[in-house]
N, C-alpha and C positions, 0 to 999 in steps of 0.2 A: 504494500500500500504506500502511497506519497506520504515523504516524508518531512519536514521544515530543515532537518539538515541538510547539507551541502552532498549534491551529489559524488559518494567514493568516484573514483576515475580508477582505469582499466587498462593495463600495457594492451596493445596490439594483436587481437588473436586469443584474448583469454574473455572468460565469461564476466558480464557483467554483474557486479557485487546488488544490485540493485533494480529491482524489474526500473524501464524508464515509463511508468504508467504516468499519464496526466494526472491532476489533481482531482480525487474523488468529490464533485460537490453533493450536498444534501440536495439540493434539488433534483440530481440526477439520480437517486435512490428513489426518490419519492415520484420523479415519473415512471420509475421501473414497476412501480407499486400498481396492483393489478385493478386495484379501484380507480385510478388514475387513467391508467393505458384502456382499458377491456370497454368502455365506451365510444371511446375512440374505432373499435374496430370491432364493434359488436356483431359487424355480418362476416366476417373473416375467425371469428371464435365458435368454439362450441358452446353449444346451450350451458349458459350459469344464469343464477341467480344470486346477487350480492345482499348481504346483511350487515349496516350497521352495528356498530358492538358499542354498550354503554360502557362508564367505569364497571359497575357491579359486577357484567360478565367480563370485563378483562381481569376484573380482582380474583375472580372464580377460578381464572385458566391460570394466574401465576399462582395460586394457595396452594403450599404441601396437601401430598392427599390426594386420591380417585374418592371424592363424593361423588356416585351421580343419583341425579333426580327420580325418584319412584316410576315404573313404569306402569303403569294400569293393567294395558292391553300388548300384550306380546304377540308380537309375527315370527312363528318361527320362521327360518330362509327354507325355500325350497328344492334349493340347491346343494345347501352345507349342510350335510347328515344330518340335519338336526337340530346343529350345537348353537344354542345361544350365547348372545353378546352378554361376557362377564359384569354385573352390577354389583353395589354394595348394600344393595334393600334390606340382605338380613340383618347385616353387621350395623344398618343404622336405619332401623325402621323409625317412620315418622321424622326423618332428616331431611328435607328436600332444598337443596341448593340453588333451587332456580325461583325461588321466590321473590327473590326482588330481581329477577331478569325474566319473567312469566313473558313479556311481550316476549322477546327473544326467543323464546323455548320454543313458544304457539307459530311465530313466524317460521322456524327451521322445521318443525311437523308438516307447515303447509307445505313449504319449499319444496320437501320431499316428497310431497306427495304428485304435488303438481308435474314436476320430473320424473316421475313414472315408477316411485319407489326405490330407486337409488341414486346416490350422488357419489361423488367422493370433495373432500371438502379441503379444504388452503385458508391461508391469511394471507397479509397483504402480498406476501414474498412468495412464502414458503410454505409447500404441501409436507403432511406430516410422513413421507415417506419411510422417514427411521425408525418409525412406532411401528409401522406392520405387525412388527412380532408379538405385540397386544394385540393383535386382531385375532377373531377366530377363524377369517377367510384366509390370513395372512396377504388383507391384500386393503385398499382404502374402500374398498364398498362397501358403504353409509347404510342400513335398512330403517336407522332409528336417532332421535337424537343422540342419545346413549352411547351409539355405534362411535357416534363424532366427538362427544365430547373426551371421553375414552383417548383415541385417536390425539385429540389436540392437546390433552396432559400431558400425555407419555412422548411428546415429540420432541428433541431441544431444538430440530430447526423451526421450528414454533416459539420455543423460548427465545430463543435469537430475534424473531422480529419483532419477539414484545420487551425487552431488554436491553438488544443490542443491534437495532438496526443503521444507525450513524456512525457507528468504530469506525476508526478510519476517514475518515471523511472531512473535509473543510469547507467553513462558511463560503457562501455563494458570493459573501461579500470582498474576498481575496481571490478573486478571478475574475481577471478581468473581462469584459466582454467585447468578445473581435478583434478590431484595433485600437478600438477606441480605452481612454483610462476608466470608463464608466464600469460599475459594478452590479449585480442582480442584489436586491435584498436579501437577507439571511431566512432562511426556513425556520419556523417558529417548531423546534425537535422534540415541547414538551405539549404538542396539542398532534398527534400522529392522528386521522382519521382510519383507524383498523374496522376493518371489513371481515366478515365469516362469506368467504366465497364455497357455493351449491354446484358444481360443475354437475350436470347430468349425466349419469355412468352409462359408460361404453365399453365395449372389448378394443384398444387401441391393442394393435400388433405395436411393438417396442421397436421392430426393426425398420418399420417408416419413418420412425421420429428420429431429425436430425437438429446439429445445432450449428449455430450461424453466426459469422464475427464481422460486425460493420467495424470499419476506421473510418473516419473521415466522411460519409455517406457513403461508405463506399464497400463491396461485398465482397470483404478479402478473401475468406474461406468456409467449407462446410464441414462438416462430420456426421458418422450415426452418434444415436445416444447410449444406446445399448453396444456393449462391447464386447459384440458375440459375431461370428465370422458367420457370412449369409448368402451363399453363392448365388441368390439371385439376384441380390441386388447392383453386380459386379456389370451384366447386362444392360442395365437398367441407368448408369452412372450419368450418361450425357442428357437423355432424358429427367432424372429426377434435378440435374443442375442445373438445367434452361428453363424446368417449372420455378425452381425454387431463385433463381435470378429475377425472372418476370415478376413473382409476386413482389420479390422485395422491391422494384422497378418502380413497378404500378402501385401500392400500398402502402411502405414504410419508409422509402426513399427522401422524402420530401416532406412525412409527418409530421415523426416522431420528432418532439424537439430537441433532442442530442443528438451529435454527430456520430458518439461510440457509444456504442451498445451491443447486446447478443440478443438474438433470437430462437426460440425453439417451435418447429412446424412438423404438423404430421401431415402426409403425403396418401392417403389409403387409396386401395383397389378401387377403379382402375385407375388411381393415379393420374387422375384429369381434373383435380381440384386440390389447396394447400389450405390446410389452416391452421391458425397462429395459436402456438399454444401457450406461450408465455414469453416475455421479454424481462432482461435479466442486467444485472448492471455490468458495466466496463469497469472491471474492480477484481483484483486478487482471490475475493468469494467466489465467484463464477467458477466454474470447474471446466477446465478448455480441453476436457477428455481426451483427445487422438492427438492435440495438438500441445501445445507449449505458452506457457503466456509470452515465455523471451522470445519464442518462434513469431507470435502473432502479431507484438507489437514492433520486432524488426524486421518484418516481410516486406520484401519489396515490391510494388506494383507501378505499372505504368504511368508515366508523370507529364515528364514532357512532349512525348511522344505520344500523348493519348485523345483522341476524342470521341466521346462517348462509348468508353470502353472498346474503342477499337487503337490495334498498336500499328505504325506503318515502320515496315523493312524496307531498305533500300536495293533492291538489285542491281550487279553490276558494277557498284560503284567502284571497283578497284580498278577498271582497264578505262573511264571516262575522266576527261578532265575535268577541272571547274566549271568551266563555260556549258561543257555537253550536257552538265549535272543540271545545270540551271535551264535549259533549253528544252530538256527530257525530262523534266522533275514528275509531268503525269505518269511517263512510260516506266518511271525509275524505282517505281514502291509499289509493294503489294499490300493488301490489305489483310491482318491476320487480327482475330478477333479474340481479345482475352479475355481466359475466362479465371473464375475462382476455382480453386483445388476444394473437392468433394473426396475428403480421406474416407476410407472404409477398412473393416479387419479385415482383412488377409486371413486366409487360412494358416500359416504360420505364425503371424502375432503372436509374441506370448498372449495378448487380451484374448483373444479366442481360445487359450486351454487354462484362464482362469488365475494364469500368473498373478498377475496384478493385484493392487490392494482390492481388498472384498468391501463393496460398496458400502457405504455407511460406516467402516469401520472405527474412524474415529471416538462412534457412539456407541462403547462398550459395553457390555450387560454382564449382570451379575451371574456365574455359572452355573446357578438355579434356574436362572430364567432360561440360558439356555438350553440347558438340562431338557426340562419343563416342552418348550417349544421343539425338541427335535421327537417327543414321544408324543404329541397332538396337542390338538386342543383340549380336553379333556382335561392332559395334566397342567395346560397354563391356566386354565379356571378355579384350580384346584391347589394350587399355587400361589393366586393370586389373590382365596383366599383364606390362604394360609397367614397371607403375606398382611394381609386387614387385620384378623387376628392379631398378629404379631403390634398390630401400631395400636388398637384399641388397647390391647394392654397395658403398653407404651403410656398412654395416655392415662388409666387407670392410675396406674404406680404415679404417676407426676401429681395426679389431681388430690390420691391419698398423704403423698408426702407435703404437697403444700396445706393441709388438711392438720397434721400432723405437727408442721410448723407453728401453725396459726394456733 
């Protein structure tokens, strides 16, 4: 991330001590912010629904502790043997959390329902993909509030956007704007308008879904998101390039109001239409999967030699003189048309046999939980609570010893 000290310097040929990232501004976090962007390109997205979130339920999602709210009427899944969304009903009957956030609650029932019974659910940033392993689908599909709120405790990239989404980052008002010495006002860090985004659930195949690094407006490079080798899409490379070039062309080119940014778009069968699944910051966070961020932010592209992404070669030039070069300038160049590099795994990748860090690992779990999760659901409900158990207790002994003091 930028930093106020002096940029280290670098002999000739050795890696640079320091990514050369621009200056992270708050404002450009907070267009990344899906409440922000997803209006902007509400017919280029998939069906969501956004909710407002008050203090009470943002107090709810940082509190220690899985409360969730009593469920009345349970649906079992029809799909998942069976196994219901883990609650705490027994461990605190008559406890309901969502009392002073009832609009909330009623609003995310309808949402669901209006969506045809499933969602899967994000904040302004960040989907809770690290929590899965609390799920009983182990996967984000929503059937119930419960399903979600569950989902959005146990996630830290959830914590992150309620916490720590500015790290890094410098007022709007130390960058300057263009050429000019004029500066953007400072973003107001302690009024963040947090949203509960309702995506509508779908089967998305992972191997359509690529991600995209604008510099400058400009479409430096692609990747998959999933890092799994896919021999059909190897066929498929110049086609999914020229869709995924024209959308950003025609759509984001000229929009979005930062110059750098990422994109991520899914491509589905038959692949005659893109859509935008999320836009992500130009920032250290981002995870540049296939590529490198030192790769990305010193790639070379076409500069002076370019118009409108087209690059001109000179033919010949070496047996014509000056005068023939200027005479012949039509006859003397050919027109070769650049494009962005669309990385893909390779059948030998290590990423295709698994090498690589195992996704999420940073967010390590206690070896119960794993335990737990690799013998079913079953034993993570049973577990979990064990695991309630464990903190009612907790709480008992605290309440008797102040008891005891007093």
């Amino acid at each position: 991330m930028p930093s106020t000290d002096p940029e280290p310097t670098a002999d000739a040929g050795e890696t640079p001590r320091q990514l050369p990232f621009p200056p992270v501004t708050r404002s450009h976090i907070l267009h990344c912010s899906y409440h922000y962007w997803q209006p902007l390109y509400r017919a280029i997205t998939p069906k969501a629904r956004l909710i407002p979130l008050s203090d009470a339920f943002l107090s709810y999602l940082r509190s220690d502790g899985i409360v969730l709210p009593p469920e009345n009427h349970r649906v079992p899944p029809a799909d998942d043997s069976g196994i219901d969304t883990f609650s705490d009903d027994e461990a605190h009957e008559g406890v309901d959390p969502s009392t002073e956030w009832q609009d909330i609650h009623q609003q995310i029932k309808d949402t669901i329902r209006e969506l045809g019974g499933k969602v899967t659910p994000k904040l302004n940033w960040s989907a809770p993909k690290d929590a899965t392993w609390i799920s009983a689908t182990n996967d984000m599909k929503c059937r119930t509030p419960n399903d979600i709120y569950l989902l959005l405790k146990s996630s830290d990239f959830v914590t992150h956007d309620l916490e720590h989404p500015f790290d890094d980052t410098v007022p709007d008002s130390e960058v300057a704007v263009g050429s000019s010495s004029e500066s953007k006002p400072d973003v107001d860090t302690s009024k963040v308008p947090y949203h509960l985004v309702l995506r509508k659930y779908f089967n998305l195949n992972p191997s359509l879904e690529f991600r995209c690094f604008v510099r400058n407006r400009f479409l430096l490079c692609m990747c998959q998101r999933d890092l799994n080798h896919f021999d059909f899409l190897f066929p498929m490379r110049d086609n999914l390039r020229e869709r995924i070039q024209k959308f950003f062309d025609e759509k984001l080119k000229d929009t979005f109001p930062d110059p750098n940014f990422v994109f991520d778009v899914y491509i589905p069968p038959p692949h005659d239409r893109v859509w935008l699944i999320d836009i992500n910051p130009w920032a250290v966070r981002t995870d540049p999967l296939l590529f490198s961020w030192l790769e990305i932010l010193t790639m070379e592209v076409p500069s002076d030699h370019v118009e409108e992404n087209v690059a001109r070669l000179s033919l010949n030039d070496n047996n014509k003189s000056p005068e023939d070069k200027g005479e012949d300038k039509d006859e003397s160049v050919e027109v070769v048309p650049w494009q962005p590099e669309l990385r893909l795994v390779k059948r030998d990748d290590p990423e295709a046999y698994a090498f690589s860090t195992p996704q999420y690992s940073a967010h390590k779990l206690p070896r119960e939980v794993v335990d737990a999760s690799k013998i079913g659901p079953s034993a993570m409900k049973e577990f979990m609570e064990q695991w309630q158990d464990i903190l009612n207790k907790q709480r008992q002994e605290d309440t008797d010893s102040s008891e005891d003091e007093a």
